[in-house]
C-alpha positions as CSV (number, residue, x, y, z in Angstrom):
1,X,99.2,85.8,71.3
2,X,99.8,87.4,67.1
3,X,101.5,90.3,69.5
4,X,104.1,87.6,71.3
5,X,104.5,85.8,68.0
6,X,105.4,89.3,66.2
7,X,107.4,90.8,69.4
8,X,109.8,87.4,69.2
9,X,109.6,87.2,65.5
10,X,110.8,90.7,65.1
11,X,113.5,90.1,68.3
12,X,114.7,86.7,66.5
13,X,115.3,89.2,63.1
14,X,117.1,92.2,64.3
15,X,119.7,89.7,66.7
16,X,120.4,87.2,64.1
17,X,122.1,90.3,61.7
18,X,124.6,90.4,64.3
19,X,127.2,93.5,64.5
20,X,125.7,96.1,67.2
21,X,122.7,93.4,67.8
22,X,125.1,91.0,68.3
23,X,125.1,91.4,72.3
24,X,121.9,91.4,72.4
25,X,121.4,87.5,72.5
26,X,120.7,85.0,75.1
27,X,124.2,83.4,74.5
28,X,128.1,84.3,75.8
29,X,129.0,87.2,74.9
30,X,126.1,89.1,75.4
31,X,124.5,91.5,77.7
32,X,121.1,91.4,79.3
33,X,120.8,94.9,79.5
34,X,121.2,95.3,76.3
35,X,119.2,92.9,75.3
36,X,116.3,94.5,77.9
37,X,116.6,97.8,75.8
38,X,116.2,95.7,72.6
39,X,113.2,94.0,73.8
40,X,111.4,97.2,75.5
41,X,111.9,98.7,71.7
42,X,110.6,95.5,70.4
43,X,107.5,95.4,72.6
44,X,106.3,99.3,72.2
45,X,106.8,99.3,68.1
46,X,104.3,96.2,67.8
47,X,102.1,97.0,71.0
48,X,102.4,100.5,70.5
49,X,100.3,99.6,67.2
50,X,97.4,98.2,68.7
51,X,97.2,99.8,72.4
52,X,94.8,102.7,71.8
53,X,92.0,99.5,70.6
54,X,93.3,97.3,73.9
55,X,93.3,100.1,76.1
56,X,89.7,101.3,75.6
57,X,88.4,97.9,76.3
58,X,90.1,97.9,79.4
59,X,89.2,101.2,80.6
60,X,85.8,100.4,79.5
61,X,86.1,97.0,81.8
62,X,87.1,99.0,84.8
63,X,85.0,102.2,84.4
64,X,83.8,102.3,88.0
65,X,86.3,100.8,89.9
66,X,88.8,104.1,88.2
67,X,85.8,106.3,89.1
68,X,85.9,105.0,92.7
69,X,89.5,105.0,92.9
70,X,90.0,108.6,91.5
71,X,87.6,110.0,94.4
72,X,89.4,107.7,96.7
73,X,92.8,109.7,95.7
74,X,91.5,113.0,95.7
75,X,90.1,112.5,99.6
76,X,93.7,110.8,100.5
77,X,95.7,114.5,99.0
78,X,93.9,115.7,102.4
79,X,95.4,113.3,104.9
80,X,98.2,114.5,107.0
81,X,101.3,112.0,106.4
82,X,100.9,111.2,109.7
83,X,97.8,109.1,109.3
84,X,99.7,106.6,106.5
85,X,102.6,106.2,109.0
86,X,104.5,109.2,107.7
87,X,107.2,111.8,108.8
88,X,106.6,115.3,106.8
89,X,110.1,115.2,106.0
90,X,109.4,111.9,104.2
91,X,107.5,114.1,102.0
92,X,110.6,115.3,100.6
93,X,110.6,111.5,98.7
94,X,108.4,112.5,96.4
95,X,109.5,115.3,94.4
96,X,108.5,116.9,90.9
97,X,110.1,113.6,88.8
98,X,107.9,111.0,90.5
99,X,104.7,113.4,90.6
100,X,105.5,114.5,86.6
101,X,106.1,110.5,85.6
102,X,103.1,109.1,87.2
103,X,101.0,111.7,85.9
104,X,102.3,111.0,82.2
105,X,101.7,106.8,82.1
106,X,98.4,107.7,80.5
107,X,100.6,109.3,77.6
108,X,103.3,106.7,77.1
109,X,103.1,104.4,73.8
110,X,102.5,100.8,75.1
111,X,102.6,98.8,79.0
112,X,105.9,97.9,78.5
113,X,106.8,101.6,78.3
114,X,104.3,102.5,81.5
115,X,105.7,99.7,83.2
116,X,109.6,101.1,83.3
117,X,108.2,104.5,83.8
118,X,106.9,102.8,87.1
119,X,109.9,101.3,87.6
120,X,112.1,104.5,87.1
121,X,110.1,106.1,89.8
122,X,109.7,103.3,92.6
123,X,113.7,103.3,91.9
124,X,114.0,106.8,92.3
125,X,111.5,107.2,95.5
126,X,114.1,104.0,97.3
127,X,117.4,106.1,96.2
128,X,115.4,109.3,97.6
129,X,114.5,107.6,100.8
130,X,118.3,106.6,101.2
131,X,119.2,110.0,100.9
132,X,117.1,111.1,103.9
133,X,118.4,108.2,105.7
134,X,121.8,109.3,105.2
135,X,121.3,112.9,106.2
136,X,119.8,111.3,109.3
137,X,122.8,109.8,109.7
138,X,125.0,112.9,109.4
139,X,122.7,114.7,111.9
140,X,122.7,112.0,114.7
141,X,126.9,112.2,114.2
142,X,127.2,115.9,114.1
143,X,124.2,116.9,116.7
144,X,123.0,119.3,113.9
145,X,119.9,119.0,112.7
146,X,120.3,119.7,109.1
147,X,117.4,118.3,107.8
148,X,115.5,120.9,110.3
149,X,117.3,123.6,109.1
150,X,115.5,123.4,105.6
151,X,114.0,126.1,104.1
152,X,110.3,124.7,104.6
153,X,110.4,124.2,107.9
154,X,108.6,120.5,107.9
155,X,111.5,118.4,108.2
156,X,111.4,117.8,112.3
157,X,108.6,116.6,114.8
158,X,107.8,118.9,117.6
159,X,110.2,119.5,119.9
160,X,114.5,119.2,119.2
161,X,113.9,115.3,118.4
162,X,115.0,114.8,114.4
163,X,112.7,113.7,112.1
164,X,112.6,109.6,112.2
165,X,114.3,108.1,108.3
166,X,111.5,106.6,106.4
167,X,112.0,102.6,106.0
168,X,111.6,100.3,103.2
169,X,108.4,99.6,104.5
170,X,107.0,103.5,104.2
171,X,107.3,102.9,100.5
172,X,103.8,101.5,99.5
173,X,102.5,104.5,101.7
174,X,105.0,107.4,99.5
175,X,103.4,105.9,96.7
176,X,99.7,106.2,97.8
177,X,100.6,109.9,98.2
178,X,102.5,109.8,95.1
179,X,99.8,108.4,93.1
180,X,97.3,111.1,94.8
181,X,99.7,114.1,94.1
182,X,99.6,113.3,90.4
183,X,96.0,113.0,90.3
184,X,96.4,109.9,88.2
185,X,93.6,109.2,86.0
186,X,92.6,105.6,85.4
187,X,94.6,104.4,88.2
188,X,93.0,101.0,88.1
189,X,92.3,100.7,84.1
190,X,96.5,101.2,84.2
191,X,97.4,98.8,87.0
192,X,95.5,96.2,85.3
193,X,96.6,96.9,81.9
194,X,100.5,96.9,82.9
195,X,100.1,94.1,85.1
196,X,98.3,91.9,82.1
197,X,100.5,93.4,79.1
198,X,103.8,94.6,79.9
199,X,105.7,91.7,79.3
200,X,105.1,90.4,75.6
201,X,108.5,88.5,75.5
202,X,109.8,86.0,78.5
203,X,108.3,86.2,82.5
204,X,105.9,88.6,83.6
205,X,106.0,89.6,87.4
206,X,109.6,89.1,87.9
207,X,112.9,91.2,88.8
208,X,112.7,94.9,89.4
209,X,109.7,95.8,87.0
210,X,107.9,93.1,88.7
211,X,108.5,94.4,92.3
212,X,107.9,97.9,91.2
213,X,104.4,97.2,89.4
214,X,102.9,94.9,92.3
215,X,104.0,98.2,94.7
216,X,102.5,100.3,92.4
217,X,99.3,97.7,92.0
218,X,99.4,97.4,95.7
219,X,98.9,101.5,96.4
220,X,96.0,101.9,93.9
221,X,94.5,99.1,95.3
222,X,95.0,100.1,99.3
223,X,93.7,103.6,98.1
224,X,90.7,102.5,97.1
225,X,90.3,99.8,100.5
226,X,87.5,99.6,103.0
227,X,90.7,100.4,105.6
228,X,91.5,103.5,103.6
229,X,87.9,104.3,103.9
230,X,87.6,103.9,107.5
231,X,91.2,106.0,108.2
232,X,89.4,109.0,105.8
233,X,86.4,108.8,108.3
234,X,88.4,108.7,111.0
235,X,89.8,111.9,109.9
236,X,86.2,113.5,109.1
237,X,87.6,113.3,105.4
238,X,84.8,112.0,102.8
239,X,84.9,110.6,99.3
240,X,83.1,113.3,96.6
241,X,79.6,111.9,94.8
């Protein structure tokens, strides 16, 4: 609550001197965006302050459940995509930005700052995913198979078929593997502590950081499910003591 109360007091300050703060009001004239920077400033100055004391208690609350959810991860790096519904082309998705981000939340300043981070990457998996779609596209209109023709040599099924465009729907599974690629630490200590904390000022769960932390929520907590347990048995893949 002192942390709202100092975010909005602090807000309230740096809009009312007006000239470049100016647009970054609620009335005409202004614009959200900047106001959003503003705000995500705001937040990790004041939180950034107090997060390494809020943080231990939460990775102290959630000790086992990251313990169980790190194993979980490292047994899922072994599953072929094609067990969460993937194409080995969709693969491609997840590139050296999304692995590098998630694997640096742990070292950002404050949840508001973790949260965009997730955001950044949940936007850039969708724009990656629409890139594939489009080069699947191009191939069904020329007859070529260009994705095929890549130099790794994963991008098509058996056979001359093309390699099927991955759906909105194959994003929570990009960002179960995402999530295991990076080897996240704390995965659930981090969910939880975003989800409670990232918004200081105005509505938590809402707009684009909103949808991007309940996916990201959503993978950590489907890695760590008694159906993600059953598909690693299924393929004779077990969780590490």
């Amino acid at each position: 609550r002192e942390c709202s109360d100092l975010c909005r007091s602090t807000l309230r300050a740096l809009v009312s001197r007006g000239g470049r703060f100016g647009s970054c009001g609620t009335g005409r004239g202004t614009n959200p965006r900047h106001r959003e920077s503003l705000v995500n400033a705001v937040e990790g100055y004041v939180a950034g302050g107090i997060q390494g004391k809020v943080f231990h208690g939460v990775l102290a609350t959630y000790a086992s459940d990251d313990a169980e959810a790190e194993r979980a991860l490292a047994a899922i790096e072994s599953l072929p995509p094609g067990a969460l519904g993937l194409h080995p082309s969709h693969l491609n998705a997840v590139d050296s930005f999304a692995v590098g981000t998630i694997r640096g939340l742990v070292n950002a300043s404050c949840p508001r700052h973790m949260a965009s981070a997730v955001c950044d990457v949940v936007r850039h998996l969708a724009a990656n995913c629409a890139r594939l779609r489009s080069w699947r596209e191009e191939e069904e209109r020329s007859g070529a198979n260009v994705l095929g023709a890549g130099a790794n040599g994963d991008d098509v099924a058996d056979g001359d078929e093309p390699a099927p465009a991955p759906s909105t729907d194959d994003l929570l599974s990009l960002l179960v593997v995402l999530v295991a690629k990076a080897r996240l630490r704390h995965p659930v200590s981090l969910a939880m502590y975003m989800d409670s904390f990232h918004a200081l000022i105005g509505s938590q769960h809402v707009g684009e950081i909103g949808y991007a932390l309940a996916n990201f929520y959503g993978a950590v907590q489907y890695a760590r499910s008694e159906p993600m347990r059953d598909l690693l048995t299924e393929w004779g893949i077990h969780l590490a003591n």
